[in-house]
N, C-alpha and C positions, 0 to 999 in steps of 0.2 A: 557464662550465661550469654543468650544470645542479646542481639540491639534490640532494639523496639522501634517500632515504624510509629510515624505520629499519631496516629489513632490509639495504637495500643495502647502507646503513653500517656494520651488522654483518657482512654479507658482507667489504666492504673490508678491514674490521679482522682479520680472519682472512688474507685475501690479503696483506696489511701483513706480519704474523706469518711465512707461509709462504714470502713471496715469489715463490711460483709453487707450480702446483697446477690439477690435472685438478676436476673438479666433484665426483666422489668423494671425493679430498681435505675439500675446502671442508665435504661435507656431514658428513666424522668429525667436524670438529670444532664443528658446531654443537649444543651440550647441550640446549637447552631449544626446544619449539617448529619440531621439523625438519620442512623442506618435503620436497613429494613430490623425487626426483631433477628431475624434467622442471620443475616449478616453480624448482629454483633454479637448473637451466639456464639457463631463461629472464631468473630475473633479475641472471646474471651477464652475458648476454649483451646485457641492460641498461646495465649497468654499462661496458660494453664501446661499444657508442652513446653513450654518456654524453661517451664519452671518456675514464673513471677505468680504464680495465684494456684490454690486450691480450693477444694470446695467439700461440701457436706450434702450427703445426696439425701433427698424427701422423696422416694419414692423413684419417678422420670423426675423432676425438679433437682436442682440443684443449686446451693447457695455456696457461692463463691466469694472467697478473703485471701490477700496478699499475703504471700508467704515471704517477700520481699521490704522491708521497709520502706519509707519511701526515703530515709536517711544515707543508709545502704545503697539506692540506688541513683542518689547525687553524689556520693561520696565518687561510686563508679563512670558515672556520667562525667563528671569535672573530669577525673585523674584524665579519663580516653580524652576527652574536648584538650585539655591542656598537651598531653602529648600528642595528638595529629595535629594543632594549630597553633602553638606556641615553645614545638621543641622541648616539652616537659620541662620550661621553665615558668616560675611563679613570678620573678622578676618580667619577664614578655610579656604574661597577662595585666600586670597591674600598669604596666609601660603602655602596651595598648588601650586601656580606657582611660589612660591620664589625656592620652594624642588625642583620641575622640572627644574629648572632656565629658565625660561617663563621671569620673571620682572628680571630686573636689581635693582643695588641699588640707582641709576639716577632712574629712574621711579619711587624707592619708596619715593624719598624724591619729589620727583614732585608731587605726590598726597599724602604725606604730608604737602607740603605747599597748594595745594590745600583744604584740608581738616582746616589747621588753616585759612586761607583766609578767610571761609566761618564763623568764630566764630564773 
């Protein structure tokens, strides 16, 4: 599948929430930065080429739903992020927001014992 540009992902993430939803829909709920209608037509019907959404036709209307999870598409999103920026290591991830101080030492041992739980 292809990336998504931030718009689309915020699209998605709205269509996630809604589960289905006319382009009206989509566009109530965008607070900040609303495209024209016909722009975010377009780029749901984007989104829909992509592969990441379908839809159910009313006639000219059309009511579009992710054909993508939105589980499926962090699961995808992590793995790429961790291999272009941490060498598709988990130990470099969890090492760079220790340095940042992102995770506490409560959190590391909480998914430490998450991690022995699973043995």
């Amino acid at each position: 599948m292809q990336k998504l540009t931030n718009k689309e992902e915020e699209i998605m993430h709205i269509l996630w929430k809604l589960e289905k939803a006319f382009v009206k829909d989509v566009l109530a709920e965008i607070r900040e930065d609303k495209p024209h209608y016909n722009t975010l037509s377009t780029i749901i019907r984007n989104l829909e080429e992509k592969g990441y959404v379908g839809y159910h036709a009313y006639g000219k209307t059309h009511q579009y739903f992710p054909i993508i999870t939105k589980e499926a598409y962090k699961e995808r999103f992590m793995n790429r992020a961790i291999d272009n920026y941490f060498n598709s290591s988990y130990k470099n991830v969890v090492s760079f927001f220790a340095k940042e101080e992102k995770i506490s030492v409560e959190d590391l041992k909480e998914i430490i014992a998450l991690i022995e739980n699973k043995k």
